[in-house]
N, C-alpha and C positions, 0 to 999 in steps of 0.2 A: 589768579582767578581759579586754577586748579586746585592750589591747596584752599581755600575757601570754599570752596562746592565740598569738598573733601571732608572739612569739618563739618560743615554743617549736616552733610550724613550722618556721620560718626551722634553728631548731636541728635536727630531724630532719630537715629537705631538708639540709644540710651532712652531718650524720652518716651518711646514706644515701650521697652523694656520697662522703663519705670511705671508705668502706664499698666501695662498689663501684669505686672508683679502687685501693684494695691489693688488691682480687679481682682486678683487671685487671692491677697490678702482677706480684703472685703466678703470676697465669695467666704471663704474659710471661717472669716469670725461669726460671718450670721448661718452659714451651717452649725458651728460651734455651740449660739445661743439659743438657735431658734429650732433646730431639727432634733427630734425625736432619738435622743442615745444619752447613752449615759455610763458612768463606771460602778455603779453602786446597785450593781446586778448577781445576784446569787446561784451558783448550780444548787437544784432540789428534785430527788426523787421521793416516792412513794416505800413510806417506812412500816411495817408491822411488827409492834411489839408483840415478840413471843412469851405469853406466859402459859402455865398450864391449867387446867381447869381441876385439877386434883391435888392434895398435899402428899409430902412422903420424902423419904431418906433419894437423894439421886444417885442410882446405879450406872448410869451409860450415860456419856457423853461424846458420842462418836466423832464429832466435828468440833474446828480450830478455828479458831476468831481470824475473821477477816477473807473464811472459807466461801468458795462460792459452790452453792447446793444447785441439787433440783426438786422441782415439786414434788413431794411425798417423802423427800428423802428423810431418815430421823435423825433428831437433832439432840436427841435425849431422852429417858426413864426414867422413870421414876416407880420405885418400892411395888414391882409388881406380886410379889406375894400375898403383902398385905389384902389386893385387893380381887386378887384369884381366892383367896378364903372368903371373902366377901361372897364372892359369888356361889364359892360353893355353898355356902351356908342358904342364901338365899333361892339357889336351884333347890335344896334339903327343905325349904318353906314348901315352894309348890308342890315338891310331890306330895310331901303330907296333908296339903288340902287337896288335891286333886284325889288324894284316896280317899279322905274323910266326905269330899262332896258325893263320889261314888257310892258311898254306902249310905249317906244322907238320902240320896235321891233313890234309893234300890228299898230304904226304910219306909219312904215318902211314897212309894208307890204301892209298896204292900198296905197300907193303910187304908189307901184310897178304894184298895178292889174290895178289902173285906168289908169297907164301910160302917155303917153305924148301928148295923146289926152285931157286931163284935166288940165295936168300941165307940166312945163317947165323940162327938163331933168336935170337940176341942181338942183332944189328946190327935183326931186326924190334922188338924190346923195347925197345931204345933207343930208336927211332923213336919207339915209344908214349910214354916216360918223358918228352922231348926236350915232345912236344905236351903233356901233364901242367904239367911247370916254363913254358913261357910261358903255360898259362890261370892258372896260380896269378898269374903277374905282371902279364897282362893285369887278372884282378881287384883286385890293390894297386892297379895304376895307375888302375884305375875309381874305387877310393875314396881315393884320393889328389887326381881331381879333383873327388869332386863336395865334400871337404871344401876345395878354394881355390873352389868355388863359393859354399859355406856363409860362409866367408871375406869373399868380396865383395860376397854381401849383406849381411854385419854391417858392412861401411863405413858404412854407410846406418842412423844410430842414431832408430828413433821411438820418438814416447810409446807407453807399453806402458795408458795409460788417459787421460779426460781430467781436464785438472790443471793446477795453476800451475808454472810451472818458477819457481825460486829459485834462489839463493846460483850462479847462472851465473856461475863461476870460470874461465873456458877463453875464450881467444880462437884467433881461425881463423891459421895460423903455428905456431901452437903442436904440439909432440910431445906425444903423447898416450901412455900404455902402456898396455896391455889389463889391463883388471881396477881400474883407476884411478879415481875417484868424480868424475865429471865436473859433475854437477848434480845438484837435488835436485827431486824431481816430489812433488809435494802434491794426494794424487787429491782429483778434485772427488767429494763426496756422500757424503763417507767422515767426517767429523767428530764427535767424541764430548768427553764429558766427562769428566775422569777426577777424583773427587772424592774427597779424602781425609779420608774421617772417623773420629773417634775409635771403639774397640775397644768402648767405652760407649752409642754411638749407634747401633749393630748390630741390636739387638734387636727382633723386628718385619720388620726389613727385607724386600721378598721382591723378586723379579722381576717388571716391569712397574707398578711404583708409580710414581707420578706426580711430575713436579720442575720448579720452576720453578727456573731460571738465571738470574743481574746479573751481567753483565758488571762488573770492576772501573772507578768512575769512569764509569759508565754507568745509566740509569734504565729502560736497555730489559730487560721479563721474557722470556724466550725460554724455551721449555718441553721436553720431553724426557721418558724415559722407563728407569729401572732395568734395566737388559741384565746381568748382573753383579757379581758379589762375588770377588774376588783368593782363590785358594783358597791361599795361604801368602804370609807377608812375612817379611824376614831376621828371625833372631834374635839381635843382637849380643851376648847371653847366654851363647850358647853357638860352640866351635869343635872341631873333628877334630883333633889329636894327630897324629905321626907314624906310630902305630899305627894310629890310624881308628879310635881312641876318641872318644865326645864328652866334653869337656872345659868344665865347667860353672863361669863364674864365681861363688866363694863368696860377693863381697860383694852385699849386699843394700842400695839407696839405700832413704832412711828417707821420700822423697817419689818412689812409684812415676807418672810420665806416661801416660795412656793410649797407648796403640799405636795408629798411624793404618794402616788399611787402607784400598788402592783402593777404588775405586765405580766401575766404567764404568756411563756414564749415555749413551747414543742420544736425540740432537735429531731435534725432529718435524720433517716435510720442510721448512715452510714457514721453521724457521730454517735448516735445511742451506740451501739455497739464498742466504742473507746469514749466513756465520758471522764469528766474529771468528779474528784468526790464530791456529795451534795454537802452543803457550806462553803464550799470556795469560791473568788471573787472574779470575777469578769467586767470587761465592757462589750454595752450592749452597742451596736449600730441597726434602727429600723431604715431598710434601702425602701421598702415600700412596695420592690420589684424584684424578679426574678432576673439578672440580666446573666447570668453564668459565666459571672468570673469567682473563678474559685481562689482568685489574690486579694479578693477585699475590695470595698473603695477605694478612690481617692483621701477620703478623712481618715478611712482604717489602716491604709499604708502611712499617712500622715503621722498616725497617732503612734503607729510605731517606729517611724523616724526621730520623734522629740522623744519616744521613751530610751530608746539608745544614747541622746545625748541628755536623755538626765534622769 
């Protein structure tokens, strides 16, 4: 009777066990299909292509690809001679009308006192007109130099924030043209997540929900915060006509894919300050909540248990 009572425990601790292992099972798959996460999540920051607003032979290139700067710092020159003669040449315009309006306006006045008892009312009018046409030129020529001024300060190209300079393409020798993508600046403190989850995993979602981040090939959870929802994605469904009709593909696939919509997702500061590069691959987990465990979920510890075995 004792070894019979005895089994049949043994048998309800198994069935219990079994019992709560497909409860746990169960729980895992429909978190898996139905909760909000995903791996096909991107690091992305805020990128400014540096080019220059001037052309010219480049002289300095004080910074190394991959270099992190700070705002103002210079990142290059370009051919300032060239455009210092510019200026001087253009300083040499205004004085010369600022003299020529001086004696215009010093002619223009002696005319006006001796009046038309000395001379002809039109040879006075001239006079006027004569001062008139050099202030108009005197002011061309003002803003003729202070744009080779404008000019010669943009030789002088800095960071517009601070940031890594990248993909430095340019060496100093080199012809530059104005308007030409010379480097690529990646502000610091700007980085985000930009996670694309399926059109099914939507629901619920709101602003300021909580995310833990894996980097791909990584064990680190870095955390973050719901900033956004993409308020449209293409519809390869449909296209505009020559008329600027929509023109709506008829056939219908008999296994429809979810549609993946952005997520931008905002890293709390303490990862902005160690992020990983923007284009590398993550999974996203949305918790929804703040609960302060900094080991992750149960699914994100999960997830990094089956990536160890496989």
């Amino acid at each position: 009777m004792k070894t019979f009572s005895i089994q049949m425990t043994r048998i309800a601790i198994t069935l219990i066990l079994v019992v709560l292992a497909a409860i746990a099972v169960f729980k895992s798959w429909s978190f898996y299909t139905e909760s909000p996460w995903t791996r096909d999540a991107k690091f992305s920051a805020d990128v400014v292509a540096i080019a220059p607003d001037v052309s010219g032979l480049l002289t300095e290139i004080p910074v190394t690809d991959n270099q992190l700067v700070k705002k103002g710092q210079i990142l290059f020159v370009i051919d300032q001679p060239r455009y210092q003669q510019a200026l001087a040449q253009a300083n040499a315009d205004v004085a010369y009308y600022q003299a020529l309006a001086e004696e215009k306006k010093r002619e223009a006045g002696r005319r006006v006192r001796l009046g038309i008892q000395a001379m002809s009312q039109e040879e006075i009018d001239q006079s006027s007109n004569s001062l008139q046409t050099v202030q108009h030129q005197l002011a061309k020529a003002i803003a003729a130099r202070d744009l080779a001024q404008l000019d010669l300060d943009r030789t002088t190209v800095r960071a517009p924030a601070d940031g890594w300079v990248t993909n430095l393409n340019v060496h100093a020798g080199e012809f530059i043209t104005r308007g030409s993508t010379a480097v690529a600046l990646v502000k610091k403190n700007t980085f985000y997540i930009l996670a694309y989850l399926e059109e099914t995993k939507l629901n619920g979602l709101k602003q300021g929900d909580r995310v833990e981040i894996t980097p791909l090939g990584s064990n680190r959870i870095m955390h973050g915060t719901v900033d956004s929802l993409a308020a449209a994605v293409n519809n390869s469904s449909s296209t505009v006509n020559s008329k600027g009709l929509a023109a709506i593909d008829s056939n219908l696939e008999w296994v429809r894919l979810a549609q993946r919509v952005p997520v931008k997702i905002l890293l709390d500061e303490k990862d902005q300050q160690h992020p990983y590069p923007a284009g590398t691959t993550a999974t996203v987990v949305i918790t929804g909540k703040n609960d302060g465990n900094d080991n992750g979920s149960p699914f994100t510890r999960l997830m990094h248990r089956l990536r160890e075995f496989g």
